[in-house]
C-alpha positions in Angstrom: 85.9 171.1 120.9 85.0 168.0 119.2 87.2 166.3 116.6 84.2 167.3 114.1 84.6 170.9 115.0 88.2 171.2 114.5 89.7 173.5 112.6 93.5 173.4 110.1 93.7 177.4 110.4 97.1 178.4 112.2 97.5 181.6 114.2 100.2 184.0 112.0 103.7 182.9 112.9 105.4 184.5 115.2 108.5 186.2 115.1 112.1 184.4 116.0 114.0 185.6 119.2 116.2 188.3 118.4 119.8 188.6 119.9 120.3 192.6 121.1 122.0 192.6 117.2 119.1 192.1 115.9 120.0 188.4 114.5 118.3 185.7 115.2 119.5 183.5 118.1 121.7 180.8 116.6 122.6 179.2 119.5 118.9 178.1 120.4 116.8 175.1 119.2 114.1 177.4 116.1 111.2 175.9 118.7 113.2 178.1 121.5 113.3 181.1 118.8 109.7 180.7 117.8 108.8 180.3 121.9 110.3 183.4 123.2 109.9 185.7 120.0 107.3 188.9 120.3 106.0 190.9 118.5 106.1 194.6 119.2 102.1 195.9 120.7 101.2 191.7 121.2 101.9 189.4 123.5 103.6 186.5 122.5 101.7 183.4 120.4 102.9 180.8 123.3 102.2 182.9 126.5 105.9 182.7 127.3 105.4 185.3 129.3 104.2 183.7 132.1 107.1 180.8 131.9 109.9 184.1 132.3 107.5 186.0 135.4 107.7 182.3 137.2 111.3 182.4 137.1 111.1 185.6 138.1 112.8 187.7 135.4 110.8 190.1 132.5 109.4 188.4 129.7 111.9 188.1 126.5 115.4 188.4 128.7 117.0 185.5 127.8 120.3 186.2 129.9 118.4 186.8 133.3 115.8 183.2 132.5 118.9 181.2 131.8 120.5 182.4 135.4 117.5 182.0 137.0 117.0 178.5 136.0 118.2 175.9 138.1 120.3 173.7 136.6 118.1 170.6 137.5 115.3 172.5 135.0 117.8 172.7 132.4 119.0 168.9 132.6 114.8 167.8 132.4 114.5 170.3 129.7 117.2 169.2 127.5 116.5 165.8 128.1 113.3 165.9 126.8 112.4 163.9 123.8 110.6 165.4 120.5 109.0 161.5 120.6 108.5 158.4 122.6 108.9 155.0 121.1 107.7 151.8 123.4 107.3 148.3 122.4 105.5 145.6 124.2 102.0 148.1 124.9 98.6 146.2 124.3 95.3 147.7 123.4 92.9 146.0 124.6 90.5 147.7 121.2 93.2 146.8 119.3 94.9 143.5 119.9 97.3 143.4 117.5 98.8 146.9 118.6 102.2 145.9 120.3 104.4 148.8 119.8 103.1 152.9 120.2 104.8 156.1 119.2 104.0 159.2 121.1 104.5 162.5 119.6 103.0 166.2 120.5 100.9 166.7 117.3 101.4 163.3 115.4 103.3 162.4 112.4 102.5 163.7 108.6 100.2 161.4 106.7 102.3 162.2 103.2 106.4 162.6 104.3 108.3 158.9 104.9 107.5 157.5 108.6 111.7 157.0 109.0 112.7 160.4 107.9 110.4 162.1 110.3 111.3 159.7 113.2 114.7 159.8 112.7 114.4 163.9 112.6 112.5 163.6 115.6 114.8 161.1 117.6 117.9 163.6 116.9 116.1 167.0 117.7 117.5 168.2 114.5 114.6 170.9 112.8 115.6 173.9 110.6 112.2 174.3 109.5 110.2 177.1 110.5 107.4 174.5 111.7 108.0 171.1 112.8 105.2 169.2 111.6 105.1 166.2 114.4 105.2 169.5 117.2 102.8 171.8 115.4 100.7 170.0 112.4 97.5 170.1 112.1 95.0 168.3 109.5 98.0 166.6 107.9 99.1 164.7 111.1 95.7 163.9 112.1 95.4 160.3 110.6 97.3 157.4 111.2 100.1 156.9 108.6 99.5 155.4 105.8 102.6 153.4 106.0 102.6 152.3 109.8 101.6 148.5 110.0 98.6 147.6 112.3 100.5 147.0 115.3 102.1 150.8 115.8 99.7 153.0 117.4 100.0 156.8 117.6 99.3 158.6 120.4 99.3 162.4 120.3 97.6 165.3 122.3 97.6 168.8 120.4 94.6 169.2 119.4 91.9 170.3 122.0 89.4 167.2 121.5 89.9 163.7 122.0 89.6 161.0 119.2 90.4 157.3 119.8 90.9 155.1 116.4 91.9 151.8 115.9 95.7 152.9 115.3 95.4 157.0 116.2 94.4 158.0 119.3 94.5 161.9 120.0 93.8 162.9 123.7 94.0 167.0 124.7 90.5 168.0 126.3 91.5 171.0 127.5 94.3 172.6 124.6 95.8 174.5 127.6 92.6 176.0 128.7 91.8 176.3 132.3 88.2 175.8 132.3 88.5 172.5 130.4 89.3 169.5 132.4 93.1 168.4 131.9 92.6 164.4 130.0 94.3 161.0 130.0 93.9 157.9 128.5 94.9 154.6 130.1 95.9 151.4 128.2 95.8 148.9 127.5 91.4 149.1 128.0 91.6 153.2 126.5 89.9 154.3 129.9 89.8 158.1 130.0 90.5 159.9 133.0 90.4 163.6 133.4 90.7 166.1 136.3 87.2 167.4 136.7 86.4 164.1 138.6 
């Protein structure tokens, strides 16, 4: 899909986990909740099905996945950051980049870079959607507030886009027929698994 062809429509949002009380899971991160939730006569929105069969238990048993997991799994999972920060990166398109931010979808062009780092950094959402993880068309640009030298680096999307201070890179979107893409820096080189 190219960036031109890209689309801001969202597929319905799914339901939260239940707990067998019917409430919804409180002691899970809402991204876990929106993960694992179904629907009843549709499979779930994020194919988590397939993450519960690997482990070996039936889709939507939380008790069974969490004892099948090994607990080296659990310590990569919940170390897992919501976004990178480096310092000292070069582009070699963009000399004065020196610092780049990494973040699933990107960050919202119109909410305050520090609040939604600083929400990001702790892992802290309540809200049903968390913008830098699932945005579309408002996290597509580069903020208006970043200076020149922060680059953004996001995947997402299912085309790849490389501005002067925005670079989006997800050929495939999770598809299996589409080849799997990376960039390199500091020269951008893209590199993808087809080759």
């Amino acid at each position: 899909v190219a960036a031109d062809d890209w689309t801001n429509s969202r597929r319905p949002e799914p339901p939260l986990w239940r707990d067998d009380r019917g409430d919804t899971h409180v002691n899970m991160h809402l991204q876990g909740r929106r993960w694992g939730g179904s629907a009843e006569d549709s499979e779930n929105a994020f194919e988590s099905e397939r993450t519960f069969h690997s482990y070996g238990v039936d889709a939507g048993d939380r008790e069974k996945l969490l004892a099948a997991l090994p607990e080296k799994h659990k310590a990569l999972l919940a170390s897992m950051e919501f976004v990178v920060e480096i310092d000292g990166v070069s582009d070699d398109d963009n000399p004065k980049v020196d610092a780049l931010i990494a973040v699933h979808a990107g960050l919202e062009s119109d909410v305050p870079v520090n609040e939604q780092l600083v929400a990001l950094r702790t892992k802290v959402e309540t809200t049903q959607w968390v913008e830098g993880l699932q945005g579309r068309a408002n996290v597509l640009p580069a903020h208006p507030e970043l200076p020149e030298n922060v680059l953004v680096v996001s995947g997402h999307h299912g085309f790849v886009k490389l501005d002067k201070n925005r670079i989006i890179v997800d050929g495939c979107a999770g598809h299996e027929d589409r080849p799997l893409t990376a960039v390199i820096l500091p020269e951008r080189a893209l590199v993808d698994d087809s080759s």
